[in-house]
C-alpha positions in Angstrom: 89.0 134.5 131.7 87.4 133.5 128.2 90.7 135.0 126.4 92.9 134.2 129.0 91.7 130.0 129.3 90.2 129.4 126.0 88.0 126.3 125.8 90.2 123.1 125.4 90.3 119.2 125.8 86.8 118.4 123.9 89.2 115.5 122.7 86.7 113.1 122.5 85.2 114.7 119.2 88.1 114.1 117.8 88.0 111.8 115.2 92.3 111.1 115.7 91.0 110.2 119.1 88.3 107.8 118.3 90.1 106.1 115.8 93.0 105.4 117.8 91.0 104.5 121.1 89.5 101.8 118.8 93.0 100.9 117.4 93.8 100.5 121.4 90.7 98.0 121.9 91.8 96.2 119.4 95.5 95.6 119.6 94.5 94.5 123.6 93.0 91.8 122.0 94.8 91.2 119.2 98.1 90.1 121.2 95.6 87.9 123.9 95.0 86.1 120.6 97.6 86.0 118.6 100.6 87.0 120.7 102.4 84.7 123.0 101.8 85.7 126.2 105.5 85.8 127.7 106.7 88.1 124.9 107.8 91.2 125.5 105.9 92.4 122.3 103.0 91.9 123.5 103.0 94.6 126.3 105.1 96.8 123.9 102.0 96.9 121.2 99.4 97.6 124.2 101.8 100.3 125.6 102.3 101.8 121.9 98.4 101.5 121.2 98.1 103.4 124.8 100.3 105.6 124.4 98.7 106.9 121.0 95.0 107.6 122.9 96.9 108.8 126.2 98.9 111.7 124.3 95.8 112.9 122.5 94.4 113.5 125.6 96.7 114.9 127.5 97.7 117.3 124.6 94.1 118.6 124.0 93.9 119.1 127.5 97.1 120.9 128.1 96.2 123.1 125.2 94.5 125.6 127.4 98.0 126.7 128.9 100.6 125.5 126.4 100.1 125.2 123.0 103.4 124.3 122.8 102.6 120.7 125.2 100.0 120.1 122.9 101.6 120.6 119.7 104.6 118.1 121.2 102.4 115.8 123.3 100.4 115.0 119.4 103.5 114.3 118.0 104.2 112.0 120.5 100.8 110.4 119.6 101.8 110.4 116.5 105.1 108.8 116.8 103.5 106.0 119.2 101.1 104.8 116.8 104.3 104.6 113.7 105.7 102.4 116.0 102.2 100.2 116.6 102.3 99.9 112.6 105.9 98.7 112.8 104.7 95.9 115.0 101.8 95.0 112.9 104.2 94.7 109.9 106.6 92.6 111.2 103.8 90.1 112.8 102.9 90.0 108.9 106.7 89.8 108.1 107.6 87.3 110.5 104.9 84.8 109.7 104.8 84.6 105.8 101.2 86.1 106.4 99.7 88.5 103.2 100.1 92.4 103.8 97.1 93.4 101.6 96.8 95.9 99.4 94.6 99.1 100.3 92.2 97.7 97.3 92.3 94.4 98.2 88.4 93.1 98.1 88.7 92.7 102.0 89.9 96.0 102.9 87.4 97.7 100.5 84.8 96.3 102.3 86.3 97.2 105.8 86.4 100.5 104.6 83.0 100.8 103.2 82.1 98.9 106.9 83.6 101.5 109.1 83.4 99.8 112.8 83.5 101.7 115.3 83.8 99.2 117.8 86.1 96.0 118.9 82.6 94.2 118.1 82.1 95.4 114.5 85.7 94.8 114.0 85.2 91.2 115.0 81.6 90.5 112.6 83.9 92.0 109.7 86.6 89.5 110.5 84.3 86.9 110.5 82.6 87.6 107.2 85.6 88.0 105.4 85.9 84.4 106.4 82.5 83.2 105.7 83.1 84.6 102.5 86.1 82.6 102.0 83.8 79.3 102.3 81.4 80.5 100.0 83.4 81.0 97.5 86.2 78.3 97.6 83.9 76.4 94.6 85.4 79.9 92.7 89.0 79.7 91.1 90.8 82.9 91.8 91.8 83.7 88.3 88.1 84.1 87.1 86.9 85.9 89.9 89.8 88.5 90.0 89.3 88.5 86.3 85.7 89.7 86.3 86.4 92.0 89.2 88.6 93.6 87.3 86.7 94.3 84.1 83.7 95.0 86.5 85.7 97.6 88.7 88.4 98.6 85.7 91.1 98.6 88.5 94.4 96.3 89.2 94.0 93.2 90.3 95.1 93.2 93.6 97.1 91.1 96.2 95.3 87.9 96.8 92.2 86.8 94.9 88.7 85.8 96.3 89.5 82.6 97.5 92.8 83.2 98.8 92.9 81.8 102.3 93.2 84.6 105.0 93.4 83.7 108.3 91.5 85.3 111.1 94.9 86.8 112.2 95.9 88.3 108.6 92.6 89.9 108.1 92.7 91.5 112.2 96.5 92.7 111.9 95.6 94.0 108.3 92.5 95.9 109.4 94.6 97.4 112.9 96.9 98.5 110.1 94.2 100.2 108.2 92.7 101.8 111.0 96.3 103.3 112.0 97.2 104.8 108.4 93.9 106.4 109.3 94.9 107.5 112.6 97.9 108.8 111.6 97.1 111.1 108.3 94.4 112.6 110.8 97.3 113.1 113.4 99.4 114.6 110.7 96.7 117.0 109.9 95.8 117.8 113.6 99.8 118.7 114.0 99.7 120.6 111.0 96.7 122.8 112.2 98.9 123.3 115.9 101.7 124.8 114.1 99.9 126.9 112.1 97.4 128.1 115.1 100.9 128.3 116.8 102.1 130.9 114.5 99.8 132.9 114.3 98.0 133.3 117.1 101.0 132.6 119.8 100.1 130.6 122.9 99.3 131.3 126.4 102.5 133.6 127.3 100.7 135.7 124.3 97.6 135.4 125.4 98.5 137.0 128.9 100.4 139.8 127.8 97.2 141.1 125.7 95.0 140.5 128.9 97.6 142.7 131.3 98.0 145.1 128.8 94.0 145.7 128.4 93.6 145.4 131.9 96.4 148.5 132.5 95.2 150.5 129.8 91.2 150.4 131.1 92.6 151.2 135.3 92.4 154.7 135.8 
């Protein structure tokens, strides 16, 4: 039955998985926070968020018997989280709020940071605004100055003391988090073709174990 049922589901190892299970905890309480609560985007972000860690799930788990479930099941993971990231981006959008640049000082640190849970996403949130405070004696042009001659990199979006609310800095991390998610997802898909094609999938896989069987019956 090894040949015939391969192992499958394991999905929490994967990292696609963890990342956008954490992307889930967060956007649930992103929108209590910043979403009103009688809009219709605010269940439409939760569903998208869910619909990203649900689909993993169910694909890895399906793989034992269709390849071809999981392979379109990811995708559908995939495509769920793209339209998260739309929502993101048009809560930055809509309010005049920064969209950071992936080497903006903030983002650098989340990334050096990496939380793993809705808790560490939250201290880092609240740093970044500690931060701010400290350094609001600091005029932006000196400080992205030296950083710059220090780091030998662009300047980017918004210097040091640039005010970034507690909102900006959460929908900007979710965002980070889900460009993440979705290069791993676009790798994982990649690898399900290719497995796909050359190694078939469970119609395959039963032929070779009838055929054996025949062939060793007297």
């Amino acid at each position: 039955m090894s040949e015939l049922i391969p192992k499958h589901g394991g999905y929490r190892k994967l990292k696609s998985f963890q990342v956008a299970q954490l992307v889930y905890d967060i956007t649930v309480r992103f929108v209590d926070r910043y979403i009103d609560r009688f809009s219709r985007i605010k269940d439409q972000m939760v569903q998208a968020a869910r619909s990203g860690v649900q689909n993993i799930a169910e694909g890895s788990q399906a793989s034992a018997t269709s390849k071809k479930m999981e392979l379109k099941l990811t995708q559908v993971a995939r495509a769920s989280l793209e339209e998260l990231k739309l929502d993101y981006e048009d809560f930055l959008r809509q309010r005049g709020v920064a969209s950071l640049e992936p080497n903006h000082h903030a983002l650098m640190r989340f990334k050096e940071r990496k939380p793993q849970t809705v808790e560490a996403f939250a201290a880092w949130v609240e740093e970044e605004r500690k931060k701010q405070t400290d350094e609001q004696g600091q005029t932006p042009t000196s400080k992205d100055k030296m950083a710059s001659l220090q780091k030998s990199v662009p300047v980017s979006v918004g210097g040091p003391c640039e005010s970034l609310s507690s909102a900006c800095l959460a929908a900007n991390g979710a965002l980070s988090l889900l460009n993440l998610a979705c290069y791993l997802l676009d790798r994982q898909v990649g690898r399900l073709a290719q497995d796909f094609e050359n190694e078939g999938g469970f119609t395959e896989r039963l032929y070779k174990v009838r055929t054996a069987k025949r062939r060793k019956t007297p």
